[in-house]
C-alpha positions, 0 to 999 in steps of 0.5 A, a space after each residue: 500500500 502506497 504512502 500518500 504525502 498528505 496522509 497518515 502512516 501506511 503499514 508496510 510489509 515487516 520486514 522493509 518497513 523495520 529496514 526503512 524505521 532502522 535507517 531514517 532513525 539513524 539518519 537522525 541519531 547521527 545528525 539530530 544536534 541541538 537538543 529536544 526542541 530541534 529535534 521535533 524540527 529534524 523528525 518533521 523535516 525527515 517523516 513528514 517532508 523527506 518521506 511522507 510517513 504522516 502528515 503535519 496534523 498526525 505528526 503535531 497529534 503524537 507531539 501533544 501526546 508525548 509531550 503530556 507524557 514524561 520522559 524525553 518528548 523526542 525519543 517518545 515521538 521517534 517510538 511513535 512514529 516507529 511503533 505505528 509504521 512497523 508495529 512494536 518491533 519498529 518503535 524500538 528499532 526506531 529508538 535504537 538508531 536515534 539514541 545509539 550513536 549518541 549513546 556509543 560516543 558518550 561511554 567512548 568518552 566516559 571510558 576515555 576518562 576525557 574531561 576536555 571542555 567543549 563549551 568553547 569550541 567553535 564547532 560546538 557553536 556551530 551545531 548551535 547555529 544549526 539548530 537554529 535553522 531547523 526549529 525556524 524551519 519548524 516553526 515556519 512550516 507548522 505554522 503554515 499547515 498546523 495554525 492558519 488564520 488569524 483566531 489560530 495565529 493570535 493563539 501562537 502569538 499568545 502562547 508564545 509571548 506567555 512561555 517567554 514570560 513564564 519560562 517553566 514546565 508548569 506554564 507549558 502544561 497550562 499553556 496547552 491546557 488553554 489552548 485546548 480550551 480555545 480549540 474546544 469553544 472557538 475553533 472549528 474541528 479537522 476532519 477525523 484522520 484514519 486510525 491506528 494500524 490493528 497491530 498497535 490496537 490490542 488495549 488488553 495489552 496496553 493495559 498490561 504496558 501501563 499496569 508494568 509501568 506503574 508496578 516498577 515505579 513502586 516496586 523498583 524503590 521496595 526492592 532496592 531496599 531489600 536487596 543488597 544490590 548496586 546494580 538494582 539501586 543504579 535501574 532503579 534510579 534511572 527508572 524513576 529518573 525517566 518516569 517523574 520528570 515532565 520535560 524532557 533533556 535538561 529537566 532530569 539533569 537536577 534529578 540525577 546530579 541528587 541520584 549519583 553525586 551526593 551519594 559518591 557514584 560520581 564526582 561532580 566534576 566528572 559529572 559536569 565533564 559529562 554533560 558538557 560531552 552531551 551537548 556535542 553529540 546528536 540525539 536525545 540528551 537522555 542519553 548522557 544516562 549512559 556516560 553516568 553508568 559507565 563513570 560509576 565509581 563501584 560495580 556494574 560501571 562501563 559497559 555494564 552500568 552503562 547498559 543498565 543505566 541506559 534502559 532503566 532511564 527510556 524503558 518508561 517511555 516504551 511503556 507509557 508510549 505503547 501503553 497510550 498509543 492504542 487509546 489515543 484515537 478512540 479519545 481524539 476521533 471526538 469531535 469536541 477532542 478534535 476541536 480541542 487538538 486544533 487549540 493544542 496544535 497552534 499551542 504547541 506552535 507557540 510554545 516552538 516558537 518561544 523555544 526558537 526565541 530562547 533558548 535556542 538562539 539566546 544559546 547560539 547567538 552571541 555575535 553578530 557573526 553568529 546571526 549571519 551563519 544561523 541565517 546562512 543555514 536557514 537559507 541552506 535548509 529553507 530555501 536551498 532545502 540542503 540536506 541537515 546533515 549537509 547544513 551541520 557541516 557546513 554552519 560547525 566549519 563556518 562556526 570554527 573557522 571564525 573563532 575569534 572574529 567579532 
């Protein structure tokens, strides 16, 4: 069955589609720099313009329901994508390409015991100037398909300028809930897209998923207590690490600094070495988990810990992910929900678009040099519509070979 570009994810046979799922995913685990807010413009660029998987309004669906989910919206949405295009198999092929590669580079670099300080490296810029032009790419597009008109655009404005004022995970829950409330009462309802593939339907299942899901969380913490075990204490906080927190990358960082470095696991030092590694690879800064447990000060560390670690913080993604995913068209096929997802869409655009203000420029623009290099890649990608990874390269060599200059 042929994809049609303005439609929702197709089914394929199983076996091209995990091949095409694995290799999209590592396309993005290899060139997805700048953090989670650019990612949510590289997925859009590659499943929604490169290959036509789903449309903008599927795409900006799943979006508002992993970011009402916690754990890291992005690596929510790549399970996503990829659970509904190749069943379960496919959502975590599709995670394993977009965290690998970041993954693999952090414990080379935890295993190298490096505590090189990358926060002045002007190739490090450079992936920032990147990132710029990929959430602006983003913003534009969504803007256009997700909140035409004036009433929707009035709505962006507005979450935007409010996200800016009261930066906070809170304020963005509130944002959407008020965008949901605009879309519910002022705004007309989209047409129903199709459903879910029946692969990803079985609600029994799903419930077995979130029944898991809540079991670890409270069992984890008892059996830590009554097993003598450092390899139970490390799943264990990363499991709660990847459950509690709402936000994604840089809002479980204060969560395991107080889990590994009052305790001694880790010194703070190392700690903030890591950190500054994590901001320098591609893909989802929840990754830095693993440069955590192969640093370990005792047993499992390296590999060991870093496997451990890894799995602990994603595997309540995997479980909230598909333990939602069958529930969320029979919630969102009403119209009144519809019409409520028509005010989160524009929301969201909003909350792009303050996101794109700050921290993404605020955070690579520190120049008047920067702004013509960021403005030169959006050109590359906007317009040109050069490949990212080609606009990676070229803004970290224009970002490195200006170190320096004014």
């Amino acid at each position: 069955m042929a994809d049609s570009p303005d439609g929702p994810v197709t089914p394929v046979p199983r076996g091209p589609a995990l091949a095409e799922v694995l290799g999209a995913s590592l396309r993005l685990g290899l060139t997805s720099f700048g953090g989670p807010i650019a990612h949510i413009g590289y997925f859009r660029r590659e499943y929604v313009e490169r290959r036509h998987w789903l449309d903008d309004r599927r795409f900006a669906d799943l979006l508002a329901l992993c970011q009402a989910l916690p754990g890291p919206a992005s690596s929510q949405l790549g399970i996503a994508i990829g659970t509904l295009r190749a069943g379960r198999v496919g959502g975590f092929v599709s995670w394993l390409g977009f965290t690998l590669p970041s993954a693999v580079a952090l414990v080379a670099f935890a295993m190298l015991t490096s505590t090189a300080d990358l926060a002045e490296a002007g190739w490090v810029r450079g992936l920032k100037l990147a990132a710029v032009a990929v959430v602006a790419h983003a913003v534009l597009s969504m803007w256009r398909s997700l909140a035409p008109g004036a009433v929707r655009s009035v709505v962006v404005l507005v979450a935007a300028g409010a996200a800016l004022a009261w930066p906070s995970p809170v304020t963005q829950v509130a944002i959407i809930a008020a965008g949901a409330v605009v879309g519910r009462f002022v705004l007309a309802a989209p047409a129903d897209a199709p459903g879910m593939p029946s692969e990803v339907r079985g609600r029994r299942v799903a419930v077995a998923w979130l029944v898991s899901f809540g079991l670890l969380l409270a069992g984890l913490p008892i059996l830590r207590e009554a097993v003598a075990s450092q390899a139970l204490a490390l799943a264990e906080t990363f499991y709660r690490a990847g459950s509690l927190v709402f936000g994604g990358g840089h809002v479980v960082l204060p969560l395991l600094h107080e889990s590994v470095v009052p305790p001694g696991w880790i010194g703070d030092d190392r700690f903030l070495a890591g950190y500054g590694a994590a901001q320098a690879v591609p893909g989802p800064l929840f990754t830095f988990s693993a440069f955590l447990g192969a640093s370990m000060a005792t047993a499992p560390t390296g590999i060991a810990g870093a496997i451990i670690a890894l799995v602990a913080i994603f595997l309540p993604s995997f479980l909230l992910v598909w333990g939602v995913l069958p529930f969320w068209d029979g919630i969102r096929s009403r119209g009144g929900v519809r019409r409520a997802l028509t005010g989160i869409n524009a929301a969201v655009v909003g909350l792009l678009l303050a996101a794109l203000i700050d921290p993404v420029w605020t955070g690579a623009v520190g120049r008047p040099l920067d702004a013509l290099i960021a403005a030169g890649a959006a050109v590359l990608l906007i317009a040109l519509r050069a490949p990212p990874i080609a606009v990676v390269a070229v803004t970290a060599a224009a970002a490195e070979l200006t170190v320096g200059f004014g």
